[in-house]
C-alpha positions as CSV (number, residue, x, y, z in Angstrom):
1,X,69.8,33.9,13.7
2,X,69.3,38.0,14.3
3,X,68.6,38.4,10.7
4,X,65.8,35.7,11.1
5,X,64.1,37.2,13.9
6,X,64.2,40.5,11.8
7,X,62.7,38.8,9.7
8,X,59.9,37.1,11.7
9,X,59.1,40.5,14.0
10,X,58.8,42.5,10.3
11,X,56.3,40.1,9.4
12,X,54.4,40.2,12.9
13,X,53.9,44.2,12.3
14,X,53.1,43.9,8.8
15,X,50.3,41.3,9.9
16,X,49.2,43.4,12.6
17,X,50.0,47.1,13.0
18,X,51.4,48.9,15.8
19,X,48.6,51.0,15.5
20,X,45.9,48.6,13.9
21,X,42.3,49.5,14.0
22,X,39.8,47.2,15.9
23,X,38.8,45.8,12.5
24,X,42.6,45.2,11.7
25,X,42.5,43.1,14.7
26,X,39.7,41.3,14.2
27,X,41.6,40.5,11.0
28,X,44.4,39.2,12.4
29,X,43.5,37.0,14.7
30,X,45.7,34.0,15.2
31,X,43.3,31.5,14.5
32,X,44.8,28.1,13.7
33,X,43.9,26.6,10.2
34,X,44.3,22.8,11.6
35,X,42.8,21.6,15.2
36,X,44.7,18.6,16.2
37,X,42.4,15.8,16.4
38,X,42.6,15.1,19.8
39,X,41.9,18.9,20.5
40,X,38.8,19.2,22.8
41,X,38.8,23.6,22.4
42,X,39.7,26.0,20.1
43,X,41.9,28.6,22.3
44,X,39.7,32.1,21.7
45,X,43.0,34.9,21.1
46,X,43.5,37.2,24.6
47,X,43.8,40.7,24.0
48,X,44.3,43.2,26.5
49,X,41.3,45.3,26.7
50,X,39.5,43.5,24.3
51,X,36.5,41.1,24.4
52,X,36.8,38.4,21.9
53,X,34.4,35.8,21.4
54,X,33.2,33.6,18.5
55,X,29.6,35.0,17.1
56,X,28.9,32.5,13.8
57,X,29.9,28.6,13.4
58,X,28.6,27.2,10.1
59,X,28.7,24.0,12.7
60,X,28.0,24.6,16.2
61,X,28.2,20.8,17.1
62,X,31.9,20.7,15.6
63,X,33.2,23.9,17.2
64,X,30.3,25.7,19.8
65,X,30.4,29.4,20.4
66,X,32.2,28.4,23.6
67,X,35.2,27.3,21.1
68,X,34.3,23.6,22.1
69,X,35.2,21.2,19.6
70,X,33.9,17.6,18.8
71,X,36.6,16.0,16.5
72,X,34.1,15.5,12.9
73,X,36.0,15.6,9.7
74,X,34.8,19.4,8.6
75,X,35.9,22.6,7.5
76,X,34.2,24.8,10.0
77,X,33.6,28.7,9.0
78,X,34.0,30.7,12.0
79,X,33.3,34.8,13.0
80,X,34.5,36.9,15.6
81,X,33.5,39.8,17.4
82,X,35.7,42.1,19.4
83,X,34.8,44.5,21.3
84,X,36.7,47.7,23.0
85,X,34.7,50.4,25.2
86,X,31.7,51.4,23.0
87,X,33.5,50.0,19.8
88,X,33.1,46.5,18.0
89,X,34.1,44.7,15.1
90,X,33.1,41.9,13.3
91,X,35.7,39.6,11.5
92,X,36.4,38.0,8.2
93,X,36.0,34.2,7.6
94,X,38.1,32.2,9.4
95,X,37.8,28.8,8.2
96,X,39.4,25.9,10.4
97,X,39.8,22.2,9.6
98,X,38.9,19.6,12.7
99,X,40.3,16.3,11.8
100,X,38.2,13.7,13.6
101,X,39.4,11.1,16.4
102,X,40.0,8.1,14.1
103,X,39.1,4.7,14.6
104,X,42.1,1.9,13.0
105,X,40.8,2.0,9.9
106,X,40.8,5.3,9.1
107,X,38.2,6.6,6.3
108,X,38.5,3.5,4.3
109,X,35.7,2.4,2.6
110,X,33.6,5.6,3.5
111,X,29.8,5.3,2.2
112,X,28.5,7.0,-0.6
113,X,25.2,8.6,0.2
114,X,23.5,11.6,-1.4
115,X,24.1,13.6,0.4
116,X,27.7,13.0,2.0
117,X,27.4,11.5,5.1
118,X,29.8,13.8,7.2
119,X,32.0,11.9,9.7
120,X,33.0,8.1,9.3
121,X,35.4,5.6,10.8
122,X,36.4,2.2,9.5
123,X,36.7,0.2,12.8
124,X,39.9,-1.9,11.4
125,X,42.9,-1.7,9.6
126,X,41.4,-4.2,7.5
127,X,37.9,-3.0,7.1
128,X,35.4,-6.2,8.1
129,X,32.2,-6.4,6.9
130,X,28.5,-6.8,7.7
131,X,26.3,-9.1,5.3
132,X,23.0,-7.5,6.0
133,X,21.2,-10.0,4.2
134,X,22.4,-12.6,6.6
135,X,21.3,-11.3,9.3
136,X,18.0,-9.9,8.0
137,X,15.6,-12.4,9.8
138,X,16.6,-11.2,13.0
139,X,14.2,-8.1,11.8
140,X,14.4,-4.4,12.9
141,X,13.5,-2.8,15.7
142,X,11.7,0.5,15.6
143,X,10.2,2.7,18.4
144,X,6.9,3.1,18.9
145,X,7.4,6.9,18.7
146,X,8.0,6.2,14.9
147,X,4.5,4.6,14.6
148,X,3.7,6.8,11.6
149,X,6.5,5.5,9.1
150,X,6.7,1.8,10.7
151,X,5.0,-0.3,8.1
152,X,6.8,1.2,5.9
153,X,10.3,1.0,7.0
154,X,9.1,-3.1,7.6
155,X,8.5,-2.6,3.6
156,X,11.7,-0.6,2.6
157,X,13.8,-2.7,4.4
158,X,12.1,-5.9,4.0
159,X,12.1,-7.0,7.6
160,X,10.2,-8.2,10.1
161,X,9.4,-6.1,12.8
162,X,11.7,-7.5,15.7
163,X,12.3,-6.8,19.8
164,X,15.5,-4.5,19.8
165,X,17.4,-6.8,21.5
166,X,18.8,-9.2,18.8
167,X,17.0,-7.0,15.8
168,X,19.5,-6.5,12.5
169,X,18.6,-3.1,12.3
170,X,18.0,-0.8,15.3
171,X,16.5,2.0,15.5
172,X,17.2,3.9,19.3
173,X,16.1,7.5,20.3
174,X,18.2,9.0,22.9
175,X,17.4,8.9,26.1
176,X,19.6,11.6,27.1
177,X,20.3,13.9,23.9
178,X,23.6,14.2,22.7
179,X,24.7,17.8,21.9
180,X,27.3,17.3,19.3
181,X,24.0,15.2,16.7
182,X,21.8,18.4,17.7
183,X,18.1,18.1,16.4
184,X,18.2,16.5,12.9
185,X,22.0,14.5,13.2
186,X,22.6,10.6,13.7
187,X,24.6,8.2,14.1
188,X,25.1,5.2,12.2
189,X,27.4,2.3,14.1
190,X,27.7,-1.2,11.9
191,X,28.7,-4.3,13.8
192,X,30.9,-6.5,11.9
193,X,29.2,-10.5,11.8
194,X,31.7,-11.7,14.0
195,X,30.3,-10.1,16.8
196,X,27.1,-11.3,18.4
197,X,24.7,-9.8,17.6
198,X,26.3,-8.1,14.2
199,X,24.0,-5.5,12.9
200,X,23.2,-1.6,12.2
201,X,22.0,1.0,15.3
202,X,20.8,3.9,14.2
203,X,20.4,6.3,17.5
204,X,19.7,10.3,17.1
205,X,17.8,12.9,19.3
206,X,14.7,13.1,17.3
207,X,12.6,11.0,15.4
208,X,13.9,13.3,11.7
209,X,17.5,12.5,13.2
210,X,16.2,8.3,13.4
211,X,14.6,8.5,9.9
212,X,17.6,10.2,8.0
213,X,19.7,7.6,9.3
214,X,17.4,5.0,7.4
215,X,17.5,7.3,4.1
216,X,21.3,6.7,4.8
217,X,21.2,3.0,5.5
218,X,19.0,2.7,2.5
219,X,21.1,4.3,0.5
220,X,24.0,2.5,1.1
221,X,21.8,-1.3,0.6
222,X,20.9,0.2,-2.5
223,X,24.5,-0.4,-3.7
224,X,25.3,-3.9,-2.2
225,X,24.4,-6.0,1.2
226,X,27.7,-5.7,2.5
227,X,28.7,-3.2,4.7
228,X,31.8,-2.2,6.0
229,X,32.4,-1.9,10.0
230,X,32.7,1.2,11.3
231,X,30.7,4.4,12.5
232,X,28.7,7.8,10.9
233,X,28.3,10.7,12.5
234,X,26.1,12.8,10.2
235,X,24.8,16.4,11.1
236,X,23.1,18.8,8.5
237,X,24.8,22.7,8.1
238,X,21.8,24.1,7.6
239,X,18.1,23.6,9.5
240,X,16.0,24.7,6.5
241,X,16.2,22.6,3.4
242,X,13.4,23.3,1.3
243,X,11.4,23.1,-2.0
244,X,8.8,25.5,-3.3
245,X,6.5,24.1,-5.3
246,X,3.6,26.1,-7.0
247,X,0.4,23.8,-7.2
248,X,-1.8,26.8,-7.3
249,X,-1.6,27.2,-11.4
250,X,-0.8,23.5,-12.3
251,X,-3.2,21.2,-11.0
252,X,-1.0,18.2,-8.4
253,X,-3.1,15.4,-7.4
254,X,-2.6,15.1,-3.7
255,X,-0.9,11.1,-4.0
256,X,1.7,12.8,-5.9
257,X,2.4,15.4,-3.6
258,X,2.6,12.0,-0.9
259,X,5.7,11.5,-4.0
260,X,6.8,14.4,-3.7
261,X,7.7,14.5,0.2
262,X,9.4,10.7,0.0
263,X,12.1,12.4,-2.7
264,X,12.5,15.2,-0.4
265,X,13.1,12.7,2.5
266,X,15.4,10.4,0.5
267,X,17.8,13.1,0.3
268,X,17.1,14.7,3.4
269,X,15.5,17.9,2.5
270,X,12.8,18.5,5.2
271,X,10.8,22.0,3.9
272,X,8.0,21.4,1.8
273,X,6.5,25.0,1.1
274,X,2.9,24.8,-0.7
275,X,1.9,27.5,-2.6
276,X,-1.5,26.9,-2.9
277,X,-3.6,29.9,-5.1
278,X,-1.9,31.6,-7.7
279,X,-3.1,32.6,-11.4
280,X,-2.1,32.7,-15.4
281,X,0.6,36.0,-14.5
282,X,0.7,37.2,-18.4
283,X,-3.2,38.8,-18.0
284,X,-2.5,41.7,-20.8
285,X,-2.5,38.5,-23.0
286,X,-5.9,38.4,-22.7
287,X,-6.9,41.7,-22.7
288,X,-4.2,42.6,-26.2
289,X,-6.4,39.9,-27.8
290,X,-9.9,41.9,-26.8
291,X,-11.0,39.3,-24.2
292,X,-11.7,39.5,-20.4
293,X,-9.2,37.7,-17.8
294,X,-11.1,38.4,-14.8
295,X,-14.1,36.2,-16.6
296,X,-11.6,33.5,-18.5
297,X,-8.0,33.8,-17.2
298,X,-6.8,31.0,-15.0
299,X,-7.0,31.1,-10.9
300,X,-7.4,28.3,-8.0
301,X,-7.0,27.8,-4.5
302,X,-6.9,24.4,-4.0
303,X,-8.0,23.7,-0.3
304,X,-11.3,22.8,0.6
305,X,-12.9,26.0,1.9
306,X,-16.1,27.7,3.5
307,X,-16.2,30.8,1.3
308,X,-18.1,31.6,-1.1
309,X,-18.9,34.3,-3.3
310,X,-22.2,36.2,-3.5
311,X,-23.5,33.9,-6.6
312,X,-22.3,30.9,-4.0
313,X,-19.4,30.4,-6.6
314,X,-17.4,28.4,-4.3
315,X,-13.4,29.6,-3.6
316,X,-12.0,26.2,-4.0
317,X,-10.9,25.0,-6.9
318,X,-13.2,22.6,-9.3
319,X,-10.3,20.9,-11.0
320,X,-7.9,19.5,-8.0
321,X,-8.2,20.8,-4.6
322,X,-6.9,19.3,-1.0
323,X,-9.6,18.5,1.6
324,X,-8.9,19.9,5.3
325,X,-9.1,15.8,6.1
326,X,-6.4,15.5,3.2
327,X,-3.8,18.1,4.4
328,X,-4.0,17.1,7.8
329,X,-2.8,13.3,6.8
330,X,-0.3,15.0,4.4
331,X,1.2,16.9,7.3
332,X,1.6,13.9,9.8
333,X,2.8,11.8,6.9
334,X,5.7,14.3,5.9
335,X,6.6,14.6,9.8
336,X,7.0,11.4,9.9
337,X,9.5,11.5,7.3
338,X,11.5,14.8,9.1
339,X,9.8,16.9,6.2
340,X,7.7,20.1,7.3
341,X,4.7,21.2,5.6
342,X,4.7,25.1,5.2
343,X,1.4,26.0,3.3
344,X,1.5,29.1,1.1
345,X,-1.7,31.9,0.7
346,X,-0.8,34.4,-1.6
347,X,-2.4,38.0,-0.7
348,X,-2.8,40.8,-2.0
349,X,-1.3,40.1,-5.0
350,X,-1.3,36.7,-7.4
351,X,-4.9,36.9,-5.8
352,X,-7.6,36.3,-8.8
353,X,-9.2,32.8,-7.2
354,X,-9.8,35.6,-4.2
355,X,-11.1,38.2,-6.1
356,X,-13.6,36.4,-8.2
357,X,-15.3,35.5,-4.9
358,X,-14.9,38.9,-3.5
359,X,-14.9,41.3,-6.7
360,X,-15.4,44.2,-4.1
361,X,-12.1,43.6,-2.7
362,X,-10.3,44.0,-6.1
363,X,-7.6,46.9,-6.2
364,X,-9.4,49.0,-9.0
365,X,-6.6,50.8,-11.6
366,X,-6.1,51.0,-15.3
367,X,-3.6,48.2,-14.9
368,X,-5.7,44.9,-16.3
369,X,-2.9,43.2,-13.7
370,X,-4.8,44.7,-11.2
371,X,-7.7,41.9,-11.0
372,X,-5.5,39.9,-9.2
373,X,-4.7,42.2,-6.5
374,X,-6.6,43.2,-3.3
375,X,-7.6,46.1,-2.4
376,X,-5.1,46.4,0.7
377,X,-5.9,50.2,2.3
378,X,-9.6,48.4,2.8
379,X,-10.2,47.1,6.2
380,X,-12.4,44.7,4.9
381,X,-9.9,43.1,2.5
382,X,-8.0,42.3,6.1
383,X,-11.0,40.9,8.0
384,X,-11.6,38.6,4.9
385,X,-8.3,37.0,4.6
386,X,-7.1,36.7,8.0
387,X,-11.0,35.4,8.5
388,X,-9.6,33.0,5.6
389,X,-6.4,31.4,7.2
390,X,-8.5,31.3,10.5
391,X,-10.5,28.5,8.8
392,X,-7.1,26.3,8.8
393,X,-5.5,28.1,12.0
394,X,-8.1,27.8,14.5
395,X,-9.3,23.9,16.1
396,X,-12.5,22.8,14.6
397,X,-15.1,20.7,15.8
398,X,-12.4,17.8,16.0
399,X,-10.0,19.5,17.9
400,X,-7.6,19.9,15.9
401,X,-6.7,22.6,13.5
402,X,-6.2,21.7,10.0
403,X,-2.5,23.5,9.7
404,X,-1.5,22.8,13.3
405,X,2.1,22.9,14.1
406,X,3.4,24.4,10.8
407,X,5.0,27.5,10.1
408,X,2.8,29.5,7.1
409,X,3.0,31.6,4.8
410,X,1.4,34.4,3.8
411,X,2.5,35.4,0.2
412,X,3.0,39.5,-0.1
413,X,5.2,39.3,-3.0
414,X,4.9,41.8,-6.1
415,X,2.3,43.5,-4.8
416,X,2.3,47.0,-7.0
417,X,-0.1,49.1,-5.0
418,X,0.1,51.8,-2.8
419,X,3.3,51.0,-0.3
420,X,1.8,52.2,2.9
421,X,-1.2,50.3,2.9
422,X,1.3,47.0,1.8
423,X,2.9,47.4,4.5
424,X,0.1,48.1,6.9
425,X,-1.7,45.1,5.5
426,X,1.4,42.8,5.8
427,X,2.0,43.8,9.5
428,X,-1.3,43.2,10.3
429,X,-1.0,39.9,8.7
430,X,2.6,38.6,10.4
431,X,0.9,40.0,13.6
432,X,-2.4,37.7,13.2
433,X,-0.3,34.5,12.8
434,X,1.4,35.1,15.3
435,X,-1.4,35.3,17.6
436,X,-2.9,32.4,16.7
437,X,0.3,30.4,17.5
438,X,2.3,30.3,14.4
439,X,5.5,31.1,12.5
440,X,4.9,33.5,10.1
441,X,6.7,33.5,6.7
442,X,6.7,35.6,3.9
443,X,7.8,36.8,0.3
444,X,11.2,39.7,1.1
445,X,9.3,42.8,-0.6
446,X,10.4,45.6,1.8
447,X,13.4,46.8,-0.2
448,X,11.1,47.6,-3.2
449,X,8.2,48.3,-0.8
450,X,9.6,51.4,1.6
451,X,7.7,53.4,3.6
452,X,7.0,54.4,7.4
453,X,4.8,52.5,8.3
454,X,6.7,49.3,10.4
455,X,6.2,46.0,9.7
456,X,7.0,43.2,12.7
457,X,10.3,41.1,12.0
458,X,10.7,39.1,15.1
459,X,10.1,35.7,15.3
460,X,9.5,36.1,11.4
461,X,11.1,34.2,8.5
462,X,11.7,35.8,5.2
463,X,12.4,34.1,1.5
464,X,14.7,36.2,-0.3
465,X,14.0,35.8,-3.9
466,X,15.1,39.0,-5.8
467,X,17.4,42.0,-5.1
468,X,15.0,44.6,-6.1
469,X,12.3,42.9,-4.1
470,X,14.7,43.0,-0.9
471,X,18.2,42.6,-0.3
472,X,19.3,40.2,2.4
473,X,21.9,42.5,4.4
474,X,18.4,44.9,5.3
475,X,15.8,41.9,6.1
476,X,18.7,40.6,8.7
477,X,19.4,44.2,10.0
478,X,15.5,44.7,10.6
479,X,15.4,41.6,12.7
480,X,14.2,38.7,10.0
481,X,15.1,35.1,9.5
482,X,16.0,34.5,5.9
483,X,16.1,31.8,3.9
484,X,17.7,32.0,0.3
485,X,15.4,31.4,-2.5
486,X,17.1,33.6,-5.2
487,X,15.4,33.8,-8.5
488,X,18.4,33.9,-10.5
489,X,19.9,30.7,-8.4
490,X,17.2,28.8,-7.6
491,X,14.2,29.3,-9.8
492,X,12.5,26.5,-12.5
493,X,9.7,27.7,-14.3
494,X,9.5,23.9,-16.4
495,X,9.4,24.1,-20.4
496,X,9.9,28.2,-20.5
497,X,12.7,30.0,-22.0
498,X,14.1,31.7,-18.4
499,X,14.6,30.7,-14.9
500,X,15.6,27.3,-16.1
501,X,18.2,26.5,-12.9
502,X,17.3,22.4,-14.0
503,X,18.9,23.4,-17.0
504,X,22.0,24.0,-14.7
505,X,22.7,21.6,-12.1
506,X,26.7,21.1,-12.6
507,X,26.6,25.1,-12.0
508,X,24.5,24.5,-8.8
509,X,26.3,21.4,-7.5
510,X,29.5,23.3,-8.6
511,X,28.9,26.8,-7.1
512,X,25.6,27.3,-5.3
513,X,26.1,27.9,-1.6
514,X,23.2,28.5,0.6
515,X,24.9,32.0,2.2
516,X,26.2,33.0,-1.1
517,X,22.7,35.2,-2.0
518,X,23.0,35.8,-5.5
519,X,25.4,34.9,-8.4
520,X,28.7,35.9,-7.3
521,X,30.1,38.6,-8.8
522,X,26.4,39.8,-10.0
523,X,25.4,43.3,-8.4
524,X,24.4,43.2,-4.7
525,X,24.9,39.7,-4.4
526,X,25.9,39.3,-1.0
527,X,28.3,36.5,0.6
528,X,26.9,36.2,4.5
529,X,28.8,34.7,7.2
530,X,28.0,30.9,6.5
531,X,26.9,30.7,10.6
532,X,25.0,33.7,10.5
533,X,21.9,32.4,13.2
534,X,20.2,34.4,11.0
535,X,20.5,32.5,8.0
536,X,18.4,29.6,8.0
537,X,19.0,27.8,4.6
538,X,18.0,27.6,1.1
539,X,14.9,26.6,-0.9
540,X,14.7,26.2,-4.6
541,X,11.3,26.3,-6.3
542,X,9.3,25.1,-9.4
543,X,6.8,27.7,-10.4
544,X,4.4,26.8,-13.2
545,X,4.1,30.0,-15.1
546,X,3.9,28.1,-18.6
547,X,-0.7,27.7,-18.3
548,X,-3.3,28.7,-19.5
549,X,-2.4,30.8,-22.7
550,X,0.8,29.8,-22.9
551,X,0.4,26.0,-22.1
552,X,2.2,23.6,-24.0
553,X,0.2,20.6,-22.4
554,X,2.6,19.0,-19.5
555,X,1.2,18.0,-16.3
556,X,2.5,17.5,-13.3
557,X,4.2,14.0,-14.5
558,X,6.8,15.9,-16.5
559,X,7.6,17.5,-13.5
560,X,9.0,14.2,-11.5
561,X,12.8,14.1,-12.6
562,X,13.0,17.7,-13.2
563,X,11.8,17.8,-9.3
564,X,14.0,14.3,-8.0
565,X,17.4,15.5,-9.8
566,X,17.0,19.2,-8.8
567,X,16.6,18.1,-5.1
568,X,19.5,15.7,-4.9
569,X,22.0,18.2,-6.5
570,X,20.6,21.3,-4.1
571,X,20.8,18.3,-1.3
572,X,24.3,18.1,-1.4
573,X,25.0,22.1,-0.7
574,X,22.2,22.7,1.7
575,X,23.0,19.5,4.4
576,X,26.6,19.1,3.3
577,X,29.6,21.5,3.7
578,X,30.9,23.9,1.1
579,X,33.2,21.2,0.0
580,X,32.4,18.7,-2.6
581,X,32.3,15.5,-1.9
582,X,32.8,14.0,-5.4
583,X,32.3,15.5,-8.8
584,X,29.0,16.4,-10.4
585,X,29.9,13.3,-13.3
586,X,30.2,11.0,-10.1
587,X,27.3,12.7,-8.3
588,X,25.0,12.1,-11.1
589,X,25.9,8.5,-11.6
590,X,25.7,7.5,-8.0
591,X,22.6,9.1,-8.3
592,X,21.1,6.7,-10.8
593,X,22.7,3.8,-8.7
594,X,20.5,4.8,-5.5
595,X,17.4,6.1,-6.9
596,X,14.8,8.8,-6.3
597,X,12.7,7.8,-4.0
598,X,12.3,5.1,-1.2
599,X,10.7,2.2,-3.2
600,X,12.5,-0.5,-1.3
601,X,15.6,-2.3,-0.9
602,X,15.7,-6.2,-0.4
603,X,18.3,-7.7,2.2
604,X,17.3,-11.2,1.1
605,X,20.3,-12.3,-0.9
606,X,20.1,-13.2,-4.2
607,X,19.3,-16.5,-4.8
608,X,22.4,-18.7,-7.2
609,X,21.9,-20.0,-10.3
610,X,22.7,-23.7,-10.8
């Protein structure tokens, strides 16, 4: 008995020091790795003269910064911070495992949704079931506050519209909002048919939490009418799950892009970033073979627009372009579906659709890249483009402005001017946005870019795409939100011979996580604390490099599976937790079993053969 508390006091000290630093502490904390699930607090450690409290949850609605704790079935990554006088320290990742209050039943029968629905209780030890299609001409019952997707739920589901009363499927907004579903979670509760009236309620805080319940519901029809009973609590990790697509050098007809945000929604991804004017990037090609880019080489900007140049050669595009009337009705049809428009203008640089209308403008050096630049140190290369986003920023005669309510972005990537004027230009830029109401974004460029001259980080969201561009640790010290959009993770430039991350999709579904910011084990990658409130997700994006000179002919229809598979394998790690749910074989054939894209489900059962 002495020897084994020898023993257990040797190991005590050996864990934490007699005289252990503050980051030795901070170390050591005795943090449980299992929360009983019954547990309604995670006890924070006392230490005398010390100040210990949690700073980052991966999942603030399982365990809060308070060290509440709501019993869903995760693995939640959790930092401390202690504090002693004038000293502090920030801990490792402790990662802690909240088993969930079971219903009878247990997990049997869980769904299988894309991506994994989080928490879910069978209501029996033997699971009963739900025939949907029985019970389908009761109709489902959908708030009026969802007017902008109800016709086609009505479709989807195939329906009638119904009071909510005895409705199948019903849809309920909370009244008062729960704090455990947060802004984008649900919950999914299916009646069994022996109760009266069995059915499906869908209830959430918001309207995106309502309509990813359907996606879920859907999902789940997709594979059979019959549901088990039981409950889903489903809450996404991260708030930003996005897609980058480049529609400035490949022309996108704007009923595709419609396409484009229903495959987002279907597997919950709710960040649509438009990058709207870009050029053929390779412009020596043109110049090593004696002709003229600025004259021949590829550039659009595909809204509608006012400007023109002095010839009254108008600034938007002649092959595809979005009118003002168009991205309006694209913006309320993707917030309908919980997806948020972010529209992209790239300035100074990938710039040549801007300066063929303003040649004056052009950054003049021996560099033939230089034509698609602007001429940043000029104060009338600022007046013109932030007189260019007022067009879409400011109310017009209607009322209403044409990018109202979205967060934009304003490009400033690989801009290879002076750094000074860069950075004076893209403070003056963030700065104008935000006057006029809006969330600024931009293209992480300050590591490469250094200089003097500050440039405004609050209230500002950053993509970080490259490690020489700017490192992640710096854009969070200055005061950024960051999203990861890592090249070497996250990049598709379709039918070329690099960035081909669609090539890759078991290493993505496999390894990819959206605080991981660059390949592990590559130089300065980074591993952030998965709750940093810093962090706001991932993106992964499709740039269309392979035009112009270097075309091989595809259009935008090549681009549909390569888009659809991509987003439900990057679904999975940015809404779901680190864990995998199933394996990327199984992920890829339940994928083929519930489709792209929302296309319909009949409950009307099957009618039998005689």
């Amino acid at each position: 008995m002495k020897t084994h508390r020898i023993i257990m006091l040797a190991a005590a000290l050996a864990a934490c020091p007699l005289h252990a630093t503050l980051q030795e502490e901070a170390d050591n904390l005795n943090i449980p790795a299992k929360l009983d699930m019954l547990a309604k607090q995670l006890e924070i450690p006392q230490i005398d003269g010390t100040n210990v409290r949690i700073i980052h949850s991966d999942y603030e609605e399982i365990i809060g910064l308070d060290g509440k704790v709501h019993g869903l079935p995760a693995k939640v990554r959790l930092n401390f911070e202690l504090t002693r006088g004038s000293e502090k320290a920030v801990s490792r990742e402790y990662v802690v495992q909240v088993d969930p209050v079971q219903p009878k039943g247990g997990r049997a029968n869980a769904p299988q949704t894309i991506p994994q629905v989080l928490g879910w209780g069978c209501f029996h030890e033997r699971p009963k079931t739900l025939d949907l299609a029985k019970v389908a001409k009761r109709g489902i019952s959908i708030p009026p506050c969802m007017k902008g997707v109800q016709e086609d739920l009505i479709k989807e589901f195939n329906m009638p519209a119904a009071e909510a009363k005895n409705a199948a499927v019903k849809l309920e907004l909370n009244t008062t909002p729960d704090p455990w579903l947060g802004s984008e979670g649900y919950n999914l509760t299916i009646h069994e048919e022996e109760l009266n009236p069995g059915g499906v309620t869908i209830t959430a805080n918001s309207l995106a939490g309502l309509y990813w319940g359907t996606r879920t519901l859907l999902q789940m029809l997709r594979q059979g009418h019959k549901l088990t009973a039981g409950s889903i609590t489903d809450i996404p990790r991260y708030p930003v799950r996005g897609f980058v697509f480049d529609v400035g050098r490949l022309p996108v007809p704007y009923e595709f892009l419609k396409q484009v945000v229903d495959t987002m929604a279907w597997y919950k991804l709710n960040d649509l970033q438009l990058h709207l004017n870009d050029n053929f990037i390779f412009l020596d090609e043109y110049t090593k073979a004696g002709r003229d880019p600025f004259k021949e080489a590829y550039a659009a900007f595909r809204m509608e627009s006012n400007v023109k140049g002095k010839d009254g050669t108008p600034l938007t595009a002649g092959d595809v372009s979005y009118t003002k009337k168009q991205m309006r009705k694209l913006i309320d049809y993707a917030k309908a579906r919980g997806v948020n428009i972010v529209p992209e203008f790239d300035a100074p640089a990938h710039a040549l659709a801007l300066t063929r209308v303003r040649p004056e403008l052009m950054l003049k050096t021996q560099d033939p890249r230089s034509i698609e630049e602007l001429d940043a140190s000029k104060p009338e290369t600022l007046d013109f483009i932030q007189g260019l986003w007022d067009e879409y920023l400011l109310p017009d005669k209607s009322g209403r402005a044409v990018f109202g309510g979205c967060t934009v972005h304003i490009g400033a990537d690989e801009f290879k001017g002076n750094n000074e004027d860069y950075r004076r230009f893209t403070d003056a830029m963030l700065k104008h946005i935000k006057s006029r109401g809006y969330t600024p974004r931009l293209w992480g460029s300050l590591t490469m870019k250094k200089g003097s001259t500050p440039v405004t980080a609050e209230g500002v969201q950053m993509n970080i795409w490259s490690k020489d561009w700017n490192l992640p640790r710096p854009a969070i010290n200055e005061g950024y939100d960051i999203i990861n959009t890592m090249d070497s993770q996250l990049y598709i430039v379709p039918f070329a011979n690099y960035y081909r991350m669609d090539k890759n999709l078991k290493g993505l579904y496999e390894n990819f996580v959206p605080n991981q910011i660059g390949a592990q084990g590559r130089p300065l990658a980074e591993r952030l604390p998965a709750g940093h409130p810093q962090l706001l997700g991932a993106a992964f994006a499709v740039w269309n490099d392979m035009i112009d000179l270097r075309s091989n002919g595809y259009t935008y229809e090549d681009l549909r599976g390569m888009i659809a598979e991509t987003a439900a394998a990057f679904a999975q790690k940015a809404w779901g937790p680190e864990e995998l749910p199933r394996s990327f074989e199984d992920h890829q054939k339940l994928r083929q079993t519930i489709g792209d894209a929302t296309h319909g489900v009949s409950v009307k059962p099957t009618p039998k053969k005689h």
